[in-house]
C-alpha positions in Angstrom: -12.7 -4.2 -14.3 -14.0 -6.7 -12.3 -13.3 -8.6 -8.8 -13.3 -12.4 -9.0 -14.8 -13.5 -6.4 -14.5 -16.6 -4.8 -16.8 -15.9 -1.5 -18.9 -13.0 -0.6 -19.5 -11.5 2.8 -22.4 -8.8 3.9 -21.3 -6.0 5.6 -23.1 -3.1 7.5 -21.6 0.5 7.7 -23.0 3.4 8.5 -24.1 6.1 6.0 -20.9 8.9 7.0 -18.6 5.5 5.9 -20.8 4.5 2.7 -21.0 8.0 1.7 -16.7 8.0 2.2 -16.6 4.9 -0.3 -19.1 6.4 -2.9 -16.9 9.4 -3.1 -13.8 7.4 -3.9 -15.4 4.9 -6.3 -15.1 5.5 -9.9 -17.5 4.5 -12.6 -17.6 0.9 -13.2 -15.3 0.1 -10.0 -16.7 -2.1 -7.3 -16.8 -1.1 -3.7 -14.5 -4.2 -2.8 -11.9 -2.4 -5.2 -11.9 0.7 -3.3 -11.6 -0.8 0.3 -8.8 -3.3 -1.8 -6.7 -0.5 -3.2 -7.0 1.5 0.5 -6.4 -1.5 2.9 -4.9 -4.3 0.5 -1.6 -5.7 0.8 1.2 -3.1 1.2 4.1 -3.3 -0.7 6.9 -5.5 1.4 11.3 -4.7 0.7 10.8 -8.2 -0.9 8.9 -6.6 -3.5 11.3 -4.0 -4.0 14.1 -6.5 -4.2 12.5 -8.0 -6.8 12.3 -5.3 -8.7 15.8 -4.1 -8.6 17.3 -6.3 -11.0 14.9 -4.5 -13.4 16.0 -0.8 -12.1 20.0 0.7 -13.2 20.3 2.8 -10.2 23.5 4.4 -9.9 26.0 3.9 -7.4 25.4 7.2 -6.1 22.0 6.5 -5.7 22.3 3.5 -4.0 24.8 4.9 -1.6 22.2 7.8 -0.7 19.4 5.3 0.1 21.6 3.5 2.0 22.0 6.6 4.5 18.6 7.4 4.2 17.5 3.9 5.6 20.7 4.2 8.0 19.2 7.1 9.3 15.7 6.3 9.6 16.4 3.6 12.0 19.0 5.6 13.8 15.6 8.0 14.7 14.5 8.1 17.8 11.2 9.2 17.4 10.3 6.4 15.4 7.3 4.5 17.4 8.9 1.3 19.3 9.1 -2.4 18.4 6.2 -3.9 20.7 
């Protein structure tokens, strides 16, 4: 598999975080696709939304996600909004 690459950028790190990226690359994967698949773009609720037409959840499913987000936000000890 390979990266296209449109521009290229030199980077120095130190041997402890090379060393960190060798141990997670697999054969034939780039470095770029191991920084990429650690610090890439997260999955957003649009995603998700997008998906859900595709996904027959059950009502009963639906309605215990809906208290599970409910009481996520209800939780204090969530870090505040800066």
């Amino acid at each position: 598999m390979h990266d296209k690459c449109i521009a290229v950028k030199t980077i120095t790190i130190d041997l402890e975080a090379y060393e960190a990226l060798a141990r997670r690359k697999r054969k034939g994967e780039s470095f770029s696709r191991v920084i990429k698949e650690h610090f890439g773009r997260r999955s957003t609720g649009r995603d998700l939304a997008a998906l859900l037409p595709k996904v027959r959840l059950s009502a009963n499913a639906l309605r215990k996600l809906d208290g599970l987000i409910r009481r996520r936000r209800a939780d204090r000890a969530r870090a505040p909004k800066l």
